[in-house]
C-alpha positions in Angstrom: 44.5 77.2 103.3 41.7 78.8 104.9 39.9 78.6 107.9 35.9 78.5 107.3 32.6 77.3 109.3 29.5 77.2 107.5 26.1 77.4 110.2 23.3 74.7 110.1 20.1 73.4 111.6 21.4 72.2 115.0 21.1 68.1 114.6 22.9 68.8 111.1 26.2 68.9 111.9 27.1 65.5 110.6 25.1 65.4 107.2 26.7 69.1 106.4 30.0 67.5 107.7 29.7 64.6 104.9 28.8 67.4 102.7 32.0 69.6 103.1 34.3 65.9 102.7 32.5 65.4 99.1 33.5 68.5 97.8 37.4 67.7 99.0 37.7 70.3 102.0 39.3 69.0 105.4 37.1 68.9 108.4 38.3 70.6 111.8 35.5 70.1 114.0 32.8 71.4 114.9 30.0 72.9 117.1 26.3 73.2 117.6 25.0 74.0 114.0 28.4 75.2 113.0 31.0 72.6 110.8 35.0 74.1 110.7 36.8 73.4 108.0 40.0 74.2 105.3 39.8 74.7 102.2 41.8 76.8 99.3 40.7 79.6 97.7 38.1 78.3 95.2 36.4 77.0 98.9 35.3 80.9 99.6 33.2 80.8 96.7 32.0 76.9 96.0 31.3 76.3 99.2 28.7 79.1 98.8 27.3 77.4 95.1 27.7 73.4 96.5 26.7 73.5 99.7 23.2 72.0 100.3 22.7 71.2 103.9 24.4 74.9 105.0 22.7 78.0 106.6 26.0 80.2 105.9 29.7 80.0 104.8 31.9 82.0 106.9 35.6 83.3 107.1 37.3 82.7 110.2 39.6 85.6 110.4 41.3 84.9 113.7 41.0 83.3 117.3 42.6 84.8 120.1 42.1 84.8 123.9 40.1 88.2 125.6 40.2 88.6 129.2 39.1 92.0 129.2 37.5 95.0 126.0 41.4 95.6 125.9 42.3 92.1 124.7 39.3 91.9 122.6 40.2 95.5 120.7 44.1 94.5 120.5 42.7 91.1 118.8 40.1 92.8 116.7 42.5 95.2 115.5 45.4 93.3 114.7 43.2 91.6 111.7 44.6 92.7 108.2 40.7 94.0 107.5 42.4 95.7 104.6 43.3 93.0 102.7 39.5 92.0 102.8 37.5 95.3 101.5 37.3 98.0 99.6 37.4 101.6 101.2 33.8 102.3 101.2 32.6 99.4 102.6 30.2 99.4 105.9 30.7 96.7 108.4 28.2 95.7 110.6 28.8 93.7 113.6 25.7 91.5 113.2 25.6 88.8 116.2 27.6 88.4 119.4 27.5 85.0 120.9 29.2 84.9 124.4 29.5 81.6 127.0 31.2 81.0 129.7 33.3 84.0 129.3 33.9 87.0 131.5 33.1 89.1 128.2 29.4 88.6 128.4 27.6 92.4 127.6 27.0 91.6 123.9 26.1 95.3 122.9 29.7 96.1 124.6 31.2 93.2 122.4 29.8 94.6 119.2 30.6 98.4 120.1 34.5 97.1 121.2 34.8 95.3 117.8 32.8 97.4 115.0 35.4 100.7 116.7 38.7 98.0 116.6 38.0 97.6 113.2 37.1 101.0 112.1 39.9 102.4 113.7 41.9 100.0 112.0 41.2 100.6 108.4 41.2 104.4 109.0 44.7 104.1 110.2 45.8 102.1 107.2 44.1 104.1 105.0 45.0 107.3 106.1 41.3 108.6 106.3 39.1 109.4 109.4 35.6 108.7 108.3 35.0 106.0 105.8 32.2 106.7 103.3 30.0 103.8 103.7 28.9 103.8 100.6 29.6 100.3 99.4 28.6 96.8 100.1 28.0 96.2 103.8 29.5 92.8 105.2 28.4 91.5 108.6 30.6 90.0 111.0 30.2 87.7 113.3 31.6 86.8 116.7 31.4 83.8 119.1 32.9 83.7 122.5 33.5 80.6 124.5 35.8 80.4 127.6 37.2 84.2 127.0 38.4 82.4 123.4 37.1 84.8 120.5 36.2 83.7 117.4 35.7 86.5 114.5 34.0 85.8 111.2 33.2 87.3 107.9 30.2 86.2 106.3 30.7 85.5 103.0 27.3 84.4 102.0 25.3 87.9 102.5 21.7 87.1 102.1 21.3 83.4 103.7 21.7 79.9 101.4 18.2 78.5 101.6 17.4 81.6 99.8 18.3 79.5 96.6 16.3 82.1 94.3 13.7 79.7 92.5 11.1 80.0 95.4 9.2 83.2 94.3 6.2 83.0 96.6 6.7 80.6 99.5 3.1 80.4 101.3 2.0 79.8 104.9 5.1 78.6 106.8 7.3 77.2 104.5 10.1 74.9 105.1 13.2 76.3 104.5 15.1 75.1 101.5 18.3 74.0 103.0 16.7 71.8 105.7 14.5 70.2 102.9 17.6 69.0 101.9 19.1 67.8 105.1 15.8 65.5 105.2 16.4 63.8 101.9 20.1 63.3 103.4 18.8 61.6 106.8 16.2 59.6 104.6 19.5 58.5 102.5 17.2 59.5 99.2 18.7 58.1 96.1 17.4 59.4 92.9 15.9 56.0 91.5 13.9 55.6 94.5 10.4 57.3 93.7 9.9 60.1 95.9 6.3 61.7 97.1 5.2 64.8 99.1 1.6 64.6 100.5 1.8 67.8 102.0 4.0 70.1 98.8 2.9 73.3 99.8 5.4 75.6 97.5 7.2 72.5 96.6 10.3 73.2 98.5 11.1 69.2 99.2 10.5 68.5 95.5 12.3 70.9 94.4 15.2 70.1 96.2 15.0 66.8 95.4 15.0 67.5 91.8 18.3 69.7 92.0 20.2 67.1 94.1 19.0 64.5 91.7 20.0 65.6 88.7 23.7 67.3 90.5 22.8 70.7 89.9 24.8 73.0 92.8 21.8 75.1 94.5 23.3 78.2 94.1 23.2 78.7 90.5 20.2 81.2 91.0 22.0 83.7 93.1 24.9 86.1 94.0 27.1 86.1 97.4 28.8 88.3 99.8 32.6 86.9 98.3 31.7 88.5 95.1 32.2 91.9 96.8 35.5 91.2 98.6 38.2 93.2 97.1 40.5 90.3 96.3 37.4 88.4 94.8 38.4 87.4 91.3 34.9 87.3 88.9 37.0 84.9 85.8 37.5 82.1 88.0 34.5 82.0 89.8 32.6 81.9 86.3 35.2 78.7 86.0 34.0 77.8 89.1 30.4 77.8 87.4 31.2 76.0 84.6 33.2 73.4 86.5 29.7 72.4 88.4 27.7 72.9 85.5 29.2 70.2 83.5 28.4 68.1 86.7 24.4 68.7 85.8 22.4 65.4 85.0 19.8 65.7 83.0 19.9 62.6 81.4 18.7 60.9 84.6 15.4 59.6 85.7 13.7 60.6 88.6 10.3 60.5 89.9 9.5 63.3 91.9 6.1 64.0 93.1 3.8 66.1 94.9 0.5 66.4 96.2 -1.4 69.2 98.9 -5.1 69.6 99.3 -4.8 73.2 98.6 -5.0 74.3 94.5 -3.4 77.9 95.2 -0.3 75.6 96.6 -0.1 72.8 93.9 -0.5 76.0 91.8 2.7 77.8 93.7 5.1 74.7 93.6 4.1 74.3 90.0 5.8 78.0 89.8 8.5 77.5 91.9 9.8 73.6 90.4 9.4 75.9 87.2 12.0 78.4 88.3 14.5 76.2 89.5 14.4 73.9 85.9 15.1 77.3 84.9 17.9 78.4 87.0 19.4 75.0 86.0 19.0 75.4 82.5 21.0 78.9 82.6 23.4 77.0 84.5 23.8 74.3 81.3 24.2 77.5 78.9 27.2 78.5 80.6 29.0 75.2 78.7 26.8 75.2 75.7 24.3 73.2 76.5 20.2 73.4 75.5 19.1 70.1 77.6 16.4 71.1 80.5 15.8 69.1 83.7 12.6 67.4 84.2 10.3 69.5 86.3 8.7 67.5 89.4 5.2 66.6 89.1 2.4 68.0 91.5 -1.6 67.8 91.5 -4.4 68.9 93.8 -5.7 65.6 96.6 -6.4 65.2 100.1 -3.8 62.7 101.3 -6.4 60.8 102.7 -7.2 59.4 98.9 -3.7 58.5 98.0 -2.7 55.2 97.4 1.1 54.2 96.3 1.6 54.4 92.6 4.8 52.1 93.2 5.9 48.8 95.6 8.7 51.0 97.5 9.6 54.6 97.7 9.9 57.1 99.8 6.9 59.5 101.5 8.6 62.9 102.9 6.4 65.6 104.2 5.9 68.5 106.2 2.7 68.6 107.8 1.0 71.3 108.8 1.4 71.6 113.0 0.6 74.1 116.0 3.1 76.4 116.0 2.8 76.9 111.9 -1.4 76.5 110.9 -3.6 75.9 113.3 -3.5 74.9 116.6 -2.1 71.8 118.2 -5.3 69.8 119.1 -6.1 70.5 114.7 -2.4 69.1 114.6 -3.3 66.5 116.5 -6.3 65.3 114.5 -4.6 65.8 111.3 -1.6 63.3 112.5 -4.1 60.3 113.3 -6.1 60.9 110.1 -2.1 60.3 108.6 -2.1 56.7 109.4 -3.9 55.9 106.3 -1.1 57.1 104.4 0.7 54.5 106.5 -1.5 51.7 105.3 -1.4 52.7 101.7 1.8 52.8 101.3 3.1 49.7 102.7 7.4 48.9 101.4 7.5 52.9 101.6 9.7 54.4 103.8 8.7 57.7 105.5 9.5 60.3 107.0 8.1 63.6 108.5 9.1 66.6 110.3 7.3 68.5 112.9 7.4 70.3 116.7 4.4 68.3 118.2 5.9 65.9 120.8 3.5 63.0 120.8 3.6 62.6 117.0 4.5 58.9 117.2 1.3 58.4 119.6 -0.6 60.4 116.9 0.1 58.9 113.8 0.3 55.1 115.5 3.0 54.4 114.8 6.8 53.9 116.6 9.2 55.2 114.3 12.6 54.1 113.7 14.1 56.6 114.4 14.3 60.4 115.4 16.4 63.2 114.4 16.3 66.2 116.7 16.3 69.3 114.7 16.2 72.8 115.2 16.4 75.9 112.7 15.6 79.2 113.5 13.8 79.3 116.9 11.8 76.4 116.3 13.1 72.8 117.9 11.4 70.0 115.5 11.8 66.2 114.9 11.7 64.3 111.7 10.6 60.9 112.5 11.7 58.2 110.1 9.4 55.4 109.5 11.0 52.1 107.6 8.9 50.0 104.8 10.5 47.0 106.0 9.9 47.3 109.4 5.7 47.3 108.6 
């Protein structure tokens, strides 16, 4: 079995957590916006294609306790790297987290490891200089009470890159905490579903995959694929395993609106792509059938009014720290309370940094998810229709 930890938004532990159990893997823990876990060796790669909620899938090569640079070098360099690349790969020790540890210089840490494992290969190989001319992998350590963790990213470019969002606009919400939302909102594909404020469509388009089953990375290659024990047949097994999972015989209602007509236009685009990302994805077992594109169209929020008796509103208004200014923010969360009113039995929920949201928009939510990805700490507030 091996040892993995895939990164999150911090807040998102527990929805990536349920996540990882679905797909069969056994849960070991975790930490703030990391989840540890086992799995075999199909796990290296399907995490990477399943995985919804998660930032990163990671290798955990080894743990071992550092006191001192010698420790950490002996620790580094007892890892079989060998058995992991090829010999003109480029390593790149890409972040150093250290706390409460007496290793603490994180520019030592990196120098320490990227030599320990250099060093390493070069003796094994029986060469002095490696080439550098192949994939680079980035590694990534985490220090806590002179413990060291190391890591091998085996995801390369991050998830929420799922490869259907061309053109992303002004600030847009990343894909894989679009889909933690519709997780805390407990979305269920016959529940209609509505975005007021679509932008490139990200939320609908995320709904739309996890309706219909479709594994978000069918769009795009991974970091595993370069490992030199990587084996191409059974990932394309892999592929065709979660392919015959694809719904699209289901009904969904996905929806979307934004004032803007260049970003109706853009998450027209994007909802375009990913149909067609998931069509490829059916060809790989013979199939011709399509997904049904979500829906979007140009109106102010203001003049919506709900098309059903219950569904769910999820949205990402624009705030102070992405358009605007705060006191704009601030006037654009009262004017929301209409949506409130017209869309009594709907639950809702929306996501934003400003602090006195609920004061805002009128409204005491019931409940609060504390979120933060990137550098950005944000709340999506969760409103109830049967609370109104």
């Amino acid at each position: 079995m091996n040892k993995l930890a895939a990164l999150c938004a911090i807040g998102a532990e527990k929805i990536l957590g349920n996540e990882i159990k679905q797909l069969g893997y056994i849960l070991n823990g975790n930490a703030s916006g990391r989840v540890y876990f086992s799995g075999d060796n199909d796990a290296l790669y399907r995490a990477n294609l399943c995985l919804r909620t998660a930032d990163r899938v990671y290798m955990q090569l080894a743990s071992f306790h550092a006191a001192d640079f010698d420790d950490l070098f002996d620790g580094v360099y007892s890892i079989s790297w060998q058995d992991f690349f090829k010999k003109n790969v480029r390593v790149v020790v890409d972040k150093v987290r250290s706390h409460r540890s007496r290793l603490s210089s994180e520019h030592s840490i990196q120098s320490v490891v990227h030599k320990a494992i250099y060093q390493k290969l070069g003796d094994v190989w029986h060469i002095t200089t490696l080439p550098e001319t192949g994939s680079a992998f980035d590694i990534r350590i985490y220090i806590e009470n002179d413990t060291v963790e190391v890591l091998l990213d085996l995801s390369g470019i991050p998830l929420h890159r799922r490869g259907y969002r061309t053109d992303g606009g002004t600030a847009p919400l990343r894909e894989t905490l679009a889909a933690v939302l519709l997780q805390f909102m407990c979305w269920r594909r016959k529940t209609p579903l509505h975005d007021p404020f679509c932008g490139s469509g990200t939320i609908a388009c995320e709904a739309a995959l996890y309706a219909y089953n479709v594994a978000p990375g069918f769009g795009r290659h991974f970091s595993v694929e370069e490992l030199s024990f990587f084996n191409k047949d059974r990932a394309e097994e892999l592929k065709k395993i979660e392919a015959s999972k694809i719904r699209p015989d289901c009904s969904a209602r996905i929806t979307g609106t934004d004032i803007s007509h260049e970003a109706v236009e853009r998450a027209r685009k994007n909802a375009e792509h990913a149909c067609v990302i998931a069509g490829r994805a059916l060809q790989l077992i013979g199939s011709d059938q399509r997904i049904i594109r979500p829906d979007f169209d140009q109106a102010d929020f203001t003049e919506l009014s709900a098309p059903y008796d219950t569904g769910l509103l999820i949205g990402n208004p624009p705030y102070g720290e992405r358009l605007g200014d705060s006191e704009q923010a601030e006037k654009l969360y009262q004017q929301m309370h209409t949506l409130y009113r017209s869309f009594l039995g709907w639950d809702m929920g929306f996501i934003t940094s400003h602090s006195d949201f609920e004061t805002a928009f009128g409204v005491k939510s019931y409940s609060v998810k504390k979120l933060k990805s990137g550098n950005l700490d944000t709340c999506f507030y969760i409103f109830r229709g049967d609370k109104k």
